[in-house]
C-alpha positions, 0 to 999 in steps of 0.5 A, spaced: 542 446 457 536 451 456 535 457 460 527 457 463 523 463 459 520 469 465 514 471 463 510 475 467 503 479 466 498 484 468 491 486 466 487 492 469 480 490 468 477 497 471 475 501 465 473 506 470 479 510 472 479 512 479 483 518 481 486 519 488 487 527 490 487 526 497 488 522 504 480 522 505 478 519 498 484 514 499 481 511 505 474 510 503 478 507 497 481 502 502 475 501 506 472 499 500 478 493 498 478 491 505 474 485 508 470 488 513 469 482 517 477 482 518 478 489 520 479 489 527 481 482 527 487 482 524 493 486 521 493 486 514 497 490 509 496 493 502 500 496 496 495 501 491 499 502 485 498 509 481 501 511 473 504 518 473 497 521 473 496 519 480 491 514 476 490 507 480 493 502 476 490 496 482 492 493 489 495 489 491 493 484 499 500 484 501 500 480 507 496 478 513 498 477 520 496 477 527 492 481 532 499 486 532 504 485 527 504 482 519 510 482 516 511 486 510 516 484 504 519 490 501 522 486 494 514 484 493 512 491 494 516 492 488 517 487 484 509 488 483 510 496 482 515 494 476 510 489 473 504 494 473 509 500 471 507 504 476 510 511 478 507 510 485 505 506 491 501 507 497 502 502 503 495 501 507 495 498 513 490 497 520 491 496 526 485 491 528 486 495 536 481 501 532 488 506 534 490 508 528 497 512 531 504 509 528 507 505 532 515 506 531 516 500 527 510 502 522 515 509 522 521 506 520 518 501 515 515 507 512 522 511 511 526 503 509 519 503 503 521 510 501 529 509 500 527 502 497 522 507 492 527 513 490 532 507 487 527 505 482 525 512 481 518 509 485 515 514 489 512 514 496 505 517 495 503 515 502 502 510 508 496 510 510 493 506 517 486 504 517 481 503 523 474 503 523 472 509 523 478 514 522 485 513 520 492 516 519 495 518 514 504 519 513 504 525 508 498 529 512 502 528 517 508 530 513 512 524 515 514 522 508 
């Protein structure tokens, strides 16, 4: 009887660091990772993963869904941050209707994200919702 061997791997390409200081910045970095094409077509989500610098270690295209909802699985969320070593994440999302207020599954998800996050000593930075031309942002919203 042989146990299969696990292996797993990363590899960040960038050689040009990119540091997030602050909700603006981070939405034209989403803006710039989506397919503007999809946009307002259809739900997608996206995880940012960041070392303790706030660096971007990459991103991660989540899920896609439908017109109003996607499904988002928490466990991805965080088996990709401790395969990066990421010290923290931030969740992106759109709402293809161009309204870029939280709807209250998009409340509860966050918070559920949260508690997953403080177990693994992960934290939060921010849950951002993108439109097209404007979005809205959890930790400027001091909803974190």
């Amino acid at each position: 009887m042989k146990a299969s061997e696990i292996k797993v791997s990363y590899t960040n390409k960038n050689e040009k660091k990119i540091k997030l200081e602050n909700s603006e910045q981070l939405y034209h970095l989403a803006l710039s990772i989506w397919n503007k094409n999809t946009l307002e077509l259809q739900e997608e989500v996206k995880v940012l993963y960041l070392n303790q610098a706030n660096i971007v270690l990459g991103y991660y295209s989540l899920a896609k869904g439908g017109i109003s909802a996607c499904y988002v699985d928490i466990r991805l969320i965080l088996s990709t941050a401790l395969k990066t070593n990421a010290s923290a994440i931030i969740v992106v999302h759109n709402h293809p209707s161009g309204n870029n207020k939280p709807s209250l599954k998009d409340k509860e998800l966050t918070k559920k994200i949260k508690q997953a996050c403080s177990l693994l000593e992960l934290v939060l930075l921010d849950h951002i919702i993108i439109a097209k031309e404007h979005y809205y942002s959890f930790a400027d919203q001091g909803n974190l």
